[in-house]
C-alpha positions as CSV (number, residue, x, y, z in Angstrom):
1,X,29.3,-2.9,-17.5
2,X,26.3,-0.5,-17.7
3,X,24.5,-2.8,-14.8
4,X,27.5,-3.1,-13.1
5,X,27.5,1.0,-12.9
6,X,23.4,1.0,-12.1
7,X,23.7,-1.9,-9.4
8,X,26.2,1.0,-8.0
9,X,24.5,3.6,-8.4
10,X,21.0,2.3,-6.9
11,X,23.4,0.9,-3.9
12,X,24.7,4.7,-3.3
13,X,21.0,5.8,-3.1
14,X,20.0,2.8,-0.9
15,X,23.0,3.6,1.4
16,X,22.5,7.5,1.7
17,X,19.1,6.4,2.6
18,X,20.0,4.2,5.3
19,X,21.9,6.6,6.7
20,X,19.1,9.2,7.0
21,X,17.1,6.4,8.1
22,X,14.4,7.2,5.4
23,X,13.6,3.5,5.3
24,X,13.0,3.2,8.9
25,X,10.1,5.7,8.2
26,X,8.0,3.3,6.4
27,X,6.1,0.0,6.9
28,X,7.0,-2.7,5.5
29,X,5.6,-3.8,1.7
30,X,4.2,-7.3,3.5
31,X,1.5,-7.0,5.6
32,X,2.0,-9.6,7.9
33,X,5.1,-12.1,8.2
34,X,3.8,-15.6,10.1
35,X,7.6,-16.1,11.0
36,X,10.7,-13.8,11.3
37,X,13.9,-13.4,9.1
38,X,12.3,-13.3,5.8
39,X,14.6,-12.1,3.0
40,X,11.7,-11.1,0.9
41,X,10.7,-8.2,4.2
42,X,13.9,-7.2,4.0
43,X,13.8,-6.9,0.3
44,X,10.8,-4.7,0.9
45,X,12.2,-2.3,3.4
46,X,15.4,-1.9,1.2
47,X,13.0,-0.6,-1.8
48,X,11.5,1.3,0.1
49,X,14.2,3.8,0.6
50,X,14.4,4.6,-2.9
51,X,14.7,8.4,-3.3
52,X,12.7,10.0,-6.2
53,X,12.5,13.7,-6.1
54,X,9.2,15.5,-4.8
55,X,9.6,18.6,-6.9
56,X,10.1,19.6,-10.9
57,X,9.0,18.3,-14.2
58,X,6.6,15.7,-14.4
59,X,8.9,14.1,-17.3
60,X,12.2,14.4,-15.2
61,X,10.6,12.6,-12.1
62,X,9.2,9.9,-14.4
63,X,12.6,9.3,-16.1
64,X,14.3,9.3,-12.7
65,X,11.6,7.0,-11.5
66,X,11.6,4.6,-14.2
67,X,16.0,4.3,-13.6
68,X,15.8,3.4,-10.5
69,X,13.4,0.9,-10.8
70,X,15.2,-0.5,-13.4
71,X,18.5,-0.7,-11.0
72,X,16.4,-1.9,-8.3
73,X,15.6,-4.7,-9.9
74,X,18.8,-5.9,-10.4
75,X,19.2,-5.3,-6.5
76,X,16.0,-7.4,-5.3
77,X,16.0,-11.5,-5.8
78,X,12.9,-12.5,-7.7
79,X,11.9,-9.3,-9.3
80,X,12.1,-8.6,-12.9
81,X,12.6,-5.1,-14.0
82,X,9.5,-5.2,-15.7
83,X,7.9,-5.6,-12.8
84,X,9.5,-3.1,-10.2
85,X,9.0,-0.5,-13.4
86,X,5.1,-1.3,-13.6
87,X,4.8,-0.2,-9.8
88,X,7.2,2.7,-10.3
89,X,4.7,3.7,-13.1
90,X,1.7,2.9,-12.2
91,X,-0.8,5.6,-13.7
92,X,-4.4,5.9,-14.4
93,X,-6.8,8.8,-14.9
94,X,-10.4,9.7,-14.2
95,X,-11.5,8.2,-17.1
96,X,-10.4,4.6,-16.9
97,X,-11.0,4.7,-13.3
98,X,-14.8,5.3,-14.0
99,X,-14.9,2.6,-16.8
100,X,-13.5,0.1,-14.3
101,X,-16.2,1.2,-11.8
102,X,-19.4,1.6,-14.6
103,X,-18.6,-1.8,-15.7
104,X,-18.3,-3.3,-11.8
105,X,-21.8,-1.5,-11.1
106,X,-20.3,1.0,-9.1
107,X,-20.5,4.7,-8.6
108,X,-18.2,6.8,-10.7
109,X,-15.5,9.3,-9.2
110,X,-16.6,13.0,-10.0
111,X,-13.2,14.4,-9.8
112,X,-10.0,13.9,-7.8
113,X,-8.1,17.1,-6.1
114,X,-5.6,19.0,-7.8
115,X,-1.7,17.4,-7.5
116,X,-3.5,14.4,-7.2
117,X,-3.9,10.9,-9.2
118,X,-6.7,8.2,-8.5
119,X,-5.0,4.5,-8.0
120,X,-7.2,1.7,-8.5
121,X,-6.4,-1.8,-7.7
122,X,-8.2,-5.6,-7.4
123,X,-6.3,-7.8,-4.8
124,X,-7.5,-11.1,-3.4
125,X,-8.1,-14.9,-4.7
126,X,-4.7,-15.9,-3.7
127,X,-2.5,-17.5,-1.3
128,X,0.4,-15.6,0.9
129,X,4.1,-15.9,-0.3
130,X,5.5,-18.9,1.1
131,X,8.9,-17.9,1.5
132,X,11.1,-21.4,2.7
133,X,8.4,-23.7,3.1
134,X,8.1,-22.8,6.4
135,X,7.5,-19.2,6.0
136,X,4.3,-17.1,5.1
137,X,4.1,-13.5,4.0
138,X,0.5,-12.7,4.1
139,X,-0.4,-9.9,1.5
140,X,-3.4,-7.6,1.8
141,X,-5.0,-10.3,-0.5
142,X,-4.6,-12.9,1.1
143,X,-5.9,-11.2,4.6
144,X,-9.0,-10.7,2.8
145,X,-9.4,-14.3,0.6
146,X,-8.9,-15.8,4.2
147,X,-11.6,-13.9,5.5
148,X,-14.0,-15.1,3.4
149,X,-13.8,-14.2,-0.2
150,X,-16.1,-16.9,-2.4
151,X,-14.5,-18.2,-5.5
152,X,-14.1,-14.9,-7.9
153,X,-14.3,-12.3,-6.4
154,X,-11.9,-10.0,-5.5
155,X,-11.3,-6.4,-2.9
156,X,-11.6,-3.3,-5.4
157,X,-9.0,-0.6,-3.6
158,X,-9.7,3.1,-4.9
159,X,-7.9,6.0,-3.5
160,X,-6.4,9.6,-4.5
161,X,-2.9,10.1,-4.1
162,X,-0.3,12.6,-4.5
163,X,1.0,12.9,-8.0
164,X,4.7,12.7,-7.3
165,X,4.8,9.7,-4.9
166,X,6.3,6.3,-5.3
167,X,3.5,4.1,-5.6
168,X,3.7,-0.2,-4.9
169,X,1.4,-2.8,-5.8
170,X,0.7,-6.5,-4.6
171,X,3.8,-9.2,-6.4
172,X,2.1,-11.9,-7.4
173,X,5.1,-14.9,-8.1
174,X,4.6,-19.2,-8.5
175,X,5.1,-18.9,-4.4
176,X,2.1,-16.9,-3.8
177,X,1.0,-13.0,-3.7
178,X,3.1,-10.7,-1.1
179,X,2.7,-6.9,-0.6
180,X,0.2,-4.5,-0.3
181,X,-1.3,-1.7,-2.3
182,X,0.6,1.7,-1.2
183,X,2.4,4.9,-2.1
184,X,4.5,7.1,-0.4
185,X,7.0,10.5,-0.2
186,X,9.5,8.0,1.4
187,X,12.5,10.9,1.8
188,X,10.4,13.2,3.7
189,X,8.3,10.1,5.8
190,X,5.1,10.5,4.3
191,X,3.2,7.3,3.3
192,X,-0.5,5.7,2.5
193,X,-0.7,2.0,3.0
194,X,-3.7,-0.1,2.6
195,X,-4.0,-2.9,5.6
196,X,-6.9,-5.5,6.7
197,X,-7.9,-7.6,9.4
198,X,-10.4,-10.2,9.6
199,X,-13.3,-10.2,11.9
200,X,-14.8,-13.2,14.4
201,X,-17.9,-12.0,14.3
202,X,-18.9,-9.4,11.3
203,X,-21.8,-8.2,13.2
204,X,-20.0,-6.2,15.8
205,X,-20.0,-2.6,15.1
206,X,-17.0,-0.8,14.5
207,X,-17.3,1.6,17.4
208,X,-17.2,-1.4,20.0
209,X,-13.7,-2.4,18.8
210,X,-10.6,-1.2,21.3
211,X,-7.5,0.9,20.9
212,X,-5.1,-2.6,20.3
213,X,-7.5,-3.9,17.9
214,X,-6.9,-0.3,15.4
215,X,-3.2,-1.0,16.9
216,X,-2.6,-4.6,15.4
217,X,-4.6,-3.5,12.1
218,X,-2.9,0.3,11.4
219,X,0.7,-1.0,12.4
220,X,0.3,-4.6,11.0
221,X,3.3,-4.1,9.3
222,X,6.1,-3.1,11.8
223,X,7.4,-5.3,14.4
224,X,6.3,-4.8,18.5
225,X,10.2,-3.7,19.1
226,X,10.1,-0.7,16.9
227,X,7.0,0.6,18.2
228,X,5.2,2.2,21.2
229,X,2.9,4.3,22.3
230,X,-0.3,3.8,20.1
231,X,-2.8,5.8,21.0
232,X,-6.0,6.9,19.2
233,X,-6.7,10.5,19.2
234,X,-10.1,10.5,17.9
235,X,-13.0,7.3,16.5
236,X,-15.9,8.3,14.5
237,X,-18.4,6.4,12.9
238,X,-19.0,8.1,9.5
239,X,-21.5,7.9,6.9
240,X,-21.4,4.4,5.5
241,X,-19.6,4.1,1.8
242,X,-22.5,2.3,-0.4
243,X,-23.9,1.2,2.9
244,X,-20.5,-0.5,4.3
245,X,-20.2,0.6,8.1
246,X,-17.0,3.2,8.1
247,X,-14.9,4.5,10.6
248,X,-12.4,7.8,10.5
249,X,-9.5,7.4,13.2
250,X,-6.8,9.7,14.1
251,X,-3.6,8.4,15.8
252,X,-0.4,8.8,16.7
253,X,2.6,6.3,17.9
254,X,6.3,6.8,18.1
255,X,8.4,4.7,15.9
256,X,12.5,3.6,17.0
257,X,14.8,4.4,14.5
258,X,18.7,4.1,15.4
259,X,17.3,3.8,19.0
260,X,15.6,7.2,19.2
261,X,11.7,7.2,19.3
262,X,10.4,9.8,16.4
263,X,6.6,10.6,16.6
264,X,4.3,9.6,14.0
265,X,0.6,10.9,13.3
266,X,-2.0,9.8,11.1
267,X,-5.3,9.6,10.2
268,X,-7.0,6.0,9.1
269,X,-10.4,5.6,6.6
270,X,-11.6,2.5,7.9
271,X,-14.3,0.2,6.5
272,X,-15.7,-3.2,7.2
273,X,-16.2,-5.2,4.1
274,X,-17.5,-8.4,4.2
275,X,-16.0,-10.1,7.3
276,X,-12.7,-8.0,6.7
277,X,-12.0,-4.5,8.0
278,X,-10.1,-2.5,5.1
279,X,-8.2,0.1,6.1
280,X,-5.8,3.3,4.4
281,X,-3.6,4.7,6.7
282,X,-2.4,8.5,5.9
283,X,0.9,9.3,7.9
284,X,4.0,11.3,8.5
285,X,6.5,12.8,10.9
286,X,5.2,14.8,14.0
287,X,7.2,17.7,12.8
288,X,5.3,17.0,8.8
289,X,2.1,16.7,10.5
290,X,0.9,20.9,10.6
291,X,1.7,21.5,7.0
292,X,0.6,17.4,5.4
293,X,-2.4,17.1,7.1
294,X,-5.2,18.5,4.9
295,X,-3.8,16.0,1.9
296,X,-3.9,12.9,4.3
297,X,-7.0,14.0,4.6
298,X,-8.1,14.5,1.0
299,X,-6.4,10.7,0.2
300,X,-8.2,8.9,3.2
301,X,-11.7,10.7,2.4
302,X,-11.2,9.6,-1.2
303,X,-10.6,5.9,0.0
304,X,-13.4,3.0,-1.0
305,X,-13.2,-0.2,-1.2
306,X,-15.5,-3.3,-2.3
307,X,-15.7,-7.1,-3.2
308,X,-16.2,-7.3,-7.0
309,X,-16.2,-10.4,-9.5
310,X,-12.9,-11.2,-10.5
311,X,-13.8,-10.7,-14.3
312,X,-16.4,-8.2,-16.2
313,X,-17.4,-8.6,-19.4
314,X,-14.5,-6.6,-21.9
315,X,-17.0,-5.1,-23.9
316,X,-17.9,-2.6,-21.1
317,X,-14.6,-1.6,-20.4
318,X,-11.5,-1.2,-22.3
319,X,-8.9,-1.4,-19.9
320,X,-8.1,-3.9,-17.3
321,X,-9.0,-3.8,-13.4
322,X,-5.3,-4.9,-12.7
323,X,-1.5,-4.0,-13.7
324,X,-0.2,-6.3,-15.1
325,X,2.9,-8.3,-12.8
326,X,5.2,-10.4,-14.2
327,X,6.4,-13.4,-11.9
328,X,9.7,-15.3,-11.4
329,X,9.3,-17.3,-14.5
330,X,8.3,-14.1,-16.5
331,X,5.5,-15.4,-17.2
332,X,2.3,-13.5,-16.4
């Protein structure tokens, strides 16, 4: 009876969302999907209209937060609620983040911004979701384990985010890894999503590359038909982060929701690791854009990313590089 009234209640939510087309807003969780009609995109799209609330007590948001995962799970076909909880409360401060990083040989954060948290993440060493056995979801790990990633190593993902958003990580299941590592004020239209692309030829600088390459790497995850207009306002080489070549981008596009275009801006950190281009992408509504803009900006300059052994030795760290996901079985 009491999941009965939570499957209910997470459906009101979902529909009142629908309505406002706050799930239209956002990308999908999958990067890429190799064929059409998946059930698992759709899955995505619908958690992504999950409403938490922006303002008040750190304690009430994280209750609210932690119900609707809960519910949500119930909604979503091969998720345990263990598993849509661990994204829904996913947290980590300065400190852990800088013992992943001291024992990976890497430079430490100094601080992150106020109203912001720092989300670290390893992705990579697996295979997209296979879906039917026909269909593939690729995830941002697999992009990036397909474009050359040797045996045990993995992409470190570090970034600064809002302290009140929704964040989602990469599901790992027995059918493969789908999703990407994201977070996002999904009522209001405001979203960071981490995206790749794989490169024929690593050597080619970043500033060469044209407007429908940034296109097919920034927008990865929304379909041709609810799309137009990308355009990139502004492409500048940056100084390199721990001598990877790095590109900031500012663009805009309009997105078709219910049939009317709504304008979109953004800005982009981009940076080529390995033979993979990494990417966050910082956007919101044109009419968000005036007063959201400096903190896209903070997340995106905060944005690193790096190939890493897929183990260190425990001893330097006490925490792990990775949340813990549960798959179908519940196994982990």
């Amino acid at each position: 009876r009491i999941l009965a009234k939570m499957r209910t209640s997470v459906a009101a939510v979902l529909l009142v969302g629908a309505a406002q087309g706050v799930g239209a807003f956002m990308p999908s969780a999958a990067p890429c999907l190799r064929a059409s009609g998946s059930s698992r995109a759709v899955c995505a799209a619908s958690k992504q209209a999950v409403v938490m609330q922006e303002q008040g007590q750190a304690s009430r948001r994280e209750a609210i937060g932690t119900a609707f995962a809960a519910g949500l799970a119930t909604l979503i076909p091969g998720r345990s609620v263990d598993a849509a909880g661990l994204a829904f409360g996913y947290g980590a401060n300065v400190n852990e983040v800088n013992a992943q990083l001291t024992a990976y040989g890497l430079k430490a954060i100094n601080e992150v911004p106020g109203g912001f948290k720092p989300l670290i993440q390893a992705v990579g060493g697996q295979v997209g979701a296979n879906v039917d056995g026909s269909k593939i979801i690729d995830s941002i790990g697999s992009i990036v384990t397909e474009g050359g990633l040797k045996v045990g190593e993995r992409l470190l993902i570090l970034f600064n985010y809002p302290g009140g958003w929704i964040v989602s990580l990469p599901t790992l299941t027995a059918n493969g890894e789908s999703g990407t590592v994201s977070a996002g004020n999904y009522v209001k239209g405001d979203s960071l999503v981490v995206t790749a692309k794989n490169l024929k030829d690593a050597s080619t600088p970043l500033e060469t590359y044209d407007v429908k390459f940034y296109e097919d790497m920034l927008l990865q995850q929304i379909s041709q038909s609810q799309q137009q207009g990308f355009k990139l306002i502004k492409k500048t080489k940056v100084e390199p982060i721990d001598g990877q070549e790095t590109m900031d981008i500012e663009y805009k596009y309009d997105l078709f929701v219910n049939g009317n275009a709504l304008g979109r801006h953004g800005y982009a950190k981009v940076v080529k690791v390995g033979n993979s281009v990494v990417a966050l992408g910082a956007q919101t509504t044109d009419g968000r854009w005036k007063k959201n803009k400096e903190d896209l900006a903070k997340a995106t300059g905060s944005f690193r990313a790096h190939i890493v052994k897929a183990e260190f030795e425990s001893k330097k760290s006490g925490v792990s590089i990775n949340t813990d996901i549960k798959n179908d079985a519940g196994g982990l």
